[in-house]
RONUSE-295982 format. One record per residue: residue in one letter; x, y negated, z of N, C-alpha, C in turn. Coordinates in steps of 0.05 Angstrom, whole numbers, padded with zeros to 5 digits, always signed. Atoms other than C-alpha are relative to their C-alpha. Last residue first. Layout:
# RONUSE-295982
AXYZXYZXYZ...
END
This chain:
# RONUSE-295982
X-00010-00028-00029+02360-01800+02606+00035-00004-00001X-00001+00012-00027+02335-01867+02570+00011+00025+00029X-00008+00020-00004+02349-01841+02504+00016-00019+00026X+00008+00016-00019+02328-01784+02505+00014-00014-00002X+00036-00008+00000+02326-01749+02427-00003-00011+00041X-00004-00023-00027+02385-01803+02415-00030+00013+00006X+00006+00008-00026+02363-01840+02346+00006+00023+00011X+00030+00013+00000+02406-01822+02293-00004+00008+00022X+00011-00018-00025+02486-01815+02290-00031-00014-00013X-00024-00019-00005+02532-01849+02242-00022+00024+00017X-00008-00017+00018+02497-01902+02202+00009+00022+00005X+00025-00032-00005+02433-01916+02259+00033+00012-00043X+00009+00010+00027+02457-01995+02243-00007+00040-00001X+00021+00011-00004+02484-01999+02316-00017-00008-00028X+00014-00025-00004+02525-01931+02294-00026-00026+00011X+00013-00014+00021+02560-01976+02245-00024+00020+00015X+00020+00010+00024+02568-02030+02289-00008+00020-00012X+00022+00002-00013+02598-01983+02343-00018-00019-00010X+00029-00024-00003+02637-01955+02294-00018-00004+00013X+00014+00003+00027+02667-02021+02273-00013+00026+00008X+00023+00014+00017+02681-02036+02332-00013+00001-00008X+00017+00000-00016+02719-01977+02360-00021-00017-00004X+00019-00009+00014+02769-01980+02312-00024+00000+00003X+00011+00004+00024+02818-02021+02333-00020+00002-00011X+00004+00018+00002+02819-02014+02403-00010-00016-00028X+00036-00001-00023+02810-01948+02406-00006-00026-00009X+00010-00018+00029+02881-01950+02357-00031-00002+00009X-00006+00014+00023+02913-01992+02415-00018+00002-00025X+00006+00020-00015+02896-01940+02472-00001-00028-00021X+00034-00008+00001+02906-01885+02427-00003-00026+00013X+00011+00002+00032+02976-01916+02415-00024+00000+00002X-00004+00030+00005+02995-01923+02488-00009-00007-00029X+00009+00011-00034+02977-01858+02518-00013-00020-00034X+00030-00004+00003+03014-01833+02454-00017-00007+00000X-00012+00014+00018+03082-01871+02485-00031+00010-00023X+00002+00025-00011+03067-01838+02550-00005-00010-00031X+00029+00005-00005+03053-01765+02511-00014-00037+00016X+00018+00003+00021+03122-01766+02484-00033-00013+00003X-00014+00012+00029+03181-01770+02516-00016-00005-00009X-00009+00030-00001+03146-01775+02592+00018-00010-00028X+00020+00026-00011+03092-01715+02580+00024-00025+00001X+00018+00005+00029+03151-01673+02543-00022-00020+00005X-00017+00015+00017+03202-01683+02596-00024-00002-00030X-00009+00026-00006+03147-01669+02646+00011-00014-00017X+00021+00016+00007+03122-01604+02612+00004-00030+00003X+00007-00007-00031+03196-01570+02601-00027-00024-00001X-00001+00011-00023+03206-01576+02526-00010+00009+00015X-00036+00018-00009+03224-01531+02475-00003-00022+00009X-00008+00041+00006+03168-01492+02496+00021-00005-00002X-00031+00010-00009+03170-01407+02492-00010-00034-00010X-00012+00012+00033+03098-01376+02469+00020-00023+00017X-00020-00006+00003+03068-01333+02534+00023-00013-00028X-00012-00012+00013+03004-01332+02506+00020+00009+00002X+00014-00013+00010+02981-01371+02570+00001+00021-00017X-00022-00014-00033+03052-01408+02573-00030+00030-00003X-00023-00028+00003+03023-01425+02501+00008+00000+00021X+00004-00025+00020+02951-01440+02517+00025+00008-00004X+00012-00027-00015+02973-01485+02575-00007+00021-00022X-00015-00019-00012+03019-01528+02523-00010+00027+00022X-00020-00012+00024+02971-01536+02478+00020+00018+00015X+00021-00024+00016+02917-01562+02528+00029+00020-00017X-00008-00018-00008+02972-01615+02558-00018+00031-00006X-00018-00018+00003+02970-01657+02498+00007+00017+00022X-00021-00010+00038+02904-01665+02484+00026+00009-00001X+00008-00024+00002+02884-01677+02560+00006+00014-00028X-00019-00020-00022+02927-01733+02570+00000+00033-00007X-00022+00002+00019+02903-01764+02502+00019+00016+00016X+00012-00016+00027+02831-01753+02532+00032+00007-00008X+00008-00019-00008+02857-01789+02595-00006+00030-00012X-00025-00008-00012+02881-01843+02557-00004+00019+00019X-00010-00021+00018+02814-01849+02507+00030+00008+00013X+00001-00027-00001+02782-01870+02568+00011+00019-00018X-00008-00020-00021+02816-01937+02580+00002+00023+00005X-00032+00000-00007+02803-01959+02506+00006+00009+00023X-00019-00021+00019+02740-01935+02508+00015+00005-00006X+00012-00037-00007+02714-01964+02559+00012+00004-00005X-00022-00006-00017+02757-02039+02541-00013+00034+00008X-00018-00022+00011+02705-02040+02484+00024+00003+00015X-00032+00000-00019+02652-02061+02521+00030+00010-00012X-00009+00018+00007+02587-02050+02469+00024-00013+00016X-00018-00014+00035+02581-01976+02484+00015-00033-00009X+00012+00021+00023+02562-02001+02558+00017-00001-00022X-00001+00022-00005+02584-01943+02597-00009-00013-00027X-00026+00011-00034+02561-01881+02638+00002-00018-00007X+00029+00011-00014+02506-01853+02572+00010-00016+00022X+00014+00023+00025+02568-01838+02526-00021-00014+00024X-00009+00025-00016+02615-01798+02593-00025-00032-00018X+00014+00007-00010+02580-01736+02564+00001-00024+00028X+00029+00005+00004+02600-01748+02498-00022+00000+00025X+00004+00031+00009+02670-01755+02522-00031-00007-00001X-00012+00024-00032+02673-01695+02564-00004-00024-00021X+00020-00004-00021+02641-01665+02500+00000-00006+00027X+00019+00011+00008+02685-01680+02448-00015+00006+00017X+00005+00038-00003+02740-01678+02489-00025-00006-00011X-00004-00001-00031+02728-01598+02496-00005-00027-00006X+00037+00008-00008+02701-01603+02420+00005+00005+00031X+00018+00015+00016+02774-01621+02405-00023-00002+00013X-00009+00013-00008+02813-01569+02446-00014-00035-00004X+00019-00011-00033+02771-01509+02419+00011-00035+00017X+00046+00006+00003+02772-01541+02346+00008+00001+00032X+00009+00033-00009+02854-01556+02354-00025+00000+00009X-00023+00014-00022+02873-01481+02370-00006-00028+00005X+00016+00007-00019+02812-01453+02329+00019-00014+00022X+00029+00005+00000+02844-01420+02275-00009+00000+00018X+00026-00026-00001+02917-01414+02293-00024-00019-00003X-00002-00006-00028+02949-01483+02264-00015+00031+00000X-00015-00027+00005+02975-01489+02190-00008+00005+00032X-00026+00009-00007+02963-01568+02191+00012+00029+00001X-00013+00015+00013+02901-01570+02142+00035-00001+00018X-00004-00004+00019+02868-01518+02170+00018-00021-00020X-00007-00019+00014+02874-01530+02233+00006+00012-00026X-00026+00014-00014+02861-01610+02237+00011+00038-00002X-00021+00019+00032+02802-01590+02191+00023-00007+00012X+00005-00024+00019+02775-01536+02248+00016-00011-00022X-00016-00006-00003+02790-01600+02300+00001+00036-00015X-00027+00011+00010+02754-01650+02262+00017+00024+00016X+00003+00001+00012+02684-01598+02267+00040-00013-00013X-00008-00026+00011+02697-01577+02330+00008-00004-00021X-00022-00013-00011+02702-01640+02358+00011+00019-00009X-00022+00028+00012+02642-01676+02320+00034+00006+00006X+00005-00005+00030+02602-01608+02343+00022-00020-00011X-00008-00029+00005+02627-01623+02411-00004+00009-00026X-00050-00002-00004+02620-01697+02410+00006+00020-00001X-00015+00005+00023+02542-01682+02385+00035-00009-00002X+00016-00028+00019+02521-01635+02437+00016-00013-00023X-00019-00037+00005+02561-01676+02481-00006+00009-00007X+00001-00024-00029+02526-01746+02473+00019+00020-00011X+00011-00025+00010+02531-01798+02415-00013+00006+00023X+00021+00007+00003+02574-01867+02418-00029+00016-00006X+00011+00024-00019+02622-01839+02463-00028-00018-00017X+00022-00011-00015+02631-01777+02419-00016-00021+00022X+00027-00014+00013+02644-01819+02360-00014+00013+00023X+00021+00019+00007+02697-01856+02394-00029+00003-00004X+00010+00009-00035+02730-01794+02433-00016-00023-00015X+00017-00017-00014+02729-01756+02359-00010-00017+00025X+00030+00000+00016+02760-01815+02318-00018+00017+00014X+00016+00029-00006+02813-01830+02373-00027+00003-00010X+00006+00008-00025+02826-01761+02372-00004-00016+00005X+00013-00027+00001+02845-01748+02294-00023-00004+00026X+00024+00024+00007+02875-01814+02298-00022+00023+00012X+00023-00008+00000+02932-01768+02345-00028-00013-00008X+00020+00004-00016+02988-01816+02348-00019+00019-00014X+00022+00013+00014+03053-01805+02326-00022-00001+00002X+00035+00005-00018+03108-01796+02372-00011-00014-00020X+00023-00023+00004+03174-01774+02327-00020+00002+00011X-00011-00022-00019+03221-01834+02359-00012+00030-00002X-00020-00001-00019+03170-01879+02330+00012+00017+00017X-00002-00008-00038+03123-01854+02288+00024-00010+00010X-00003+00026-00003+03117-01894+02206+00003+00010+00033X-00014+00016+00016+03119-01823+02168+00009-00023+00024X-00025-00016-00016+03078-01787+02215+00019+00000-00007X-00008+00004-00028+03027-01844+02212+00017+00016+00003X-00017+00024-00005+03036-01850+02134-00004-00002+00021X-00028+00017+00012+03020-01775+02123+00003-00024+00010X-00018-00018+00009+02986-01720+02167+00010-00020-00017X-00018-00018-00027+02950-01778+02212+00026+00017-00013X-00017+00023-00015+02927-01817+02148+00018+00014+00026X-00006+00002+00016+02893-01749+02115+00024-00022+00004X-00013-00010+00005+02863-01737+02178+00021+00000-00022X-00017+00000-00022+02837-01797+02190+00019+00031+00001X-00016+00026+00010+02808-01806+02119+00019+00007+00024X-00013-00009+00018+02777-01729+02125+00018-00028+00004X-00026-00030-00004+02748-01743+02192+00014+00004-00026X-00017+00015-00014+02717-01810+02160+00019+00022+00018X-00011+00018+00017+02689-01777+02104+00020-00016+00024X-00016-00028+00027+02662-01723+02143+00016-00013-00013X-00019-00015-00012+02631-01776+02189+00014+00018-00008X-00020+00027-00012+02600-01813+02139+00013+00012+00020X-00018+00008+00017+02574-01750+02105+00019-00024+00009X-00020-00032+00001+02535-01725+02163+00028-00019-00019X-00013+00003-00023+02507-01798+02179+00019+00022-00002X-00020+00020+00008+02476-01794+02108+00022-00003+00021
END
């Protein structure tokens, strides 16, 4: 059941991301749900399952946006797994965590892209800085917001065993 609720909820956030958030962006910065929903999930998990949960939205974040196959997943189940193995560090019920840490995550989302293309060699039309201070501040600042939102309700849902089941250590 946990499968499907997360599948369902990667599909909604995806589905919202590619239209009325990139519709309603300010100045063309529109926030990555996509990534709020992964760093949430993996924080209430571990890294076996934020990496799967990573891969998984960033394979449908490919396929649905026209990316190379595997460009979001690899970048994805990276967060998902630095996140998941930040889950056990803080008190799930705090929701300032998650809000602070999804800005780090949001760092790392958008400079990933750009190292793969210098990497490939694939021409930016921005220089990194001007692109980190047009865009990725203003991001920052959404995920941070959006964390805030959501974050709740997943951590009700997962204190109700809807999203995940029991951790096989718990106490480790």
């Amino acid at each position: 059941m946990g499968a499907i609720i997360i599948f369902l909820l990667l599909m909604l956030s995806l589905a919202l991301q590619g239209s009325l958030l990139a519709l309603v962006s300010p100045n063309g910065v529109h926030p990555d749900l996509l990534l709020v929903v992964v760093v949430a999930l993996a924080l209430l998990s571990d890294s076996k399952r934020g990496a799967l949960v990573g891969l998984v939205a960033g394979l449908m974040q490919d396929i649905v946006f026209g990316a190379p196959l595997g460009f979001f997943a690899s970048i994805k189940m990276l967060v998902g797994a630095m996140a998941g193995f930040l889950a056990e560090e803080i008190n799930r019920d705090f929701v300032l965590a998650p809000m602070l840490l999804v800005i780090p995550f949001s760092l790392f989302n958008d400079l990933m892209p750009f190292i793969l293309s210098e990497f490939a060699k694939i021409s930016q039309p921005f220089p990194l800085l001007q692109y980190l201070q047009q865009h990725s501040a203003g991001r920052m600042l959404m995920h941070f917001f959006i964390m805030g939102l959501i974050y709740p309700y997943l951590c009700r849902a997962q204190k109700r065993r809807l999203l995940f089941p029991q951790l096989e250590n718990p106490g480790k």
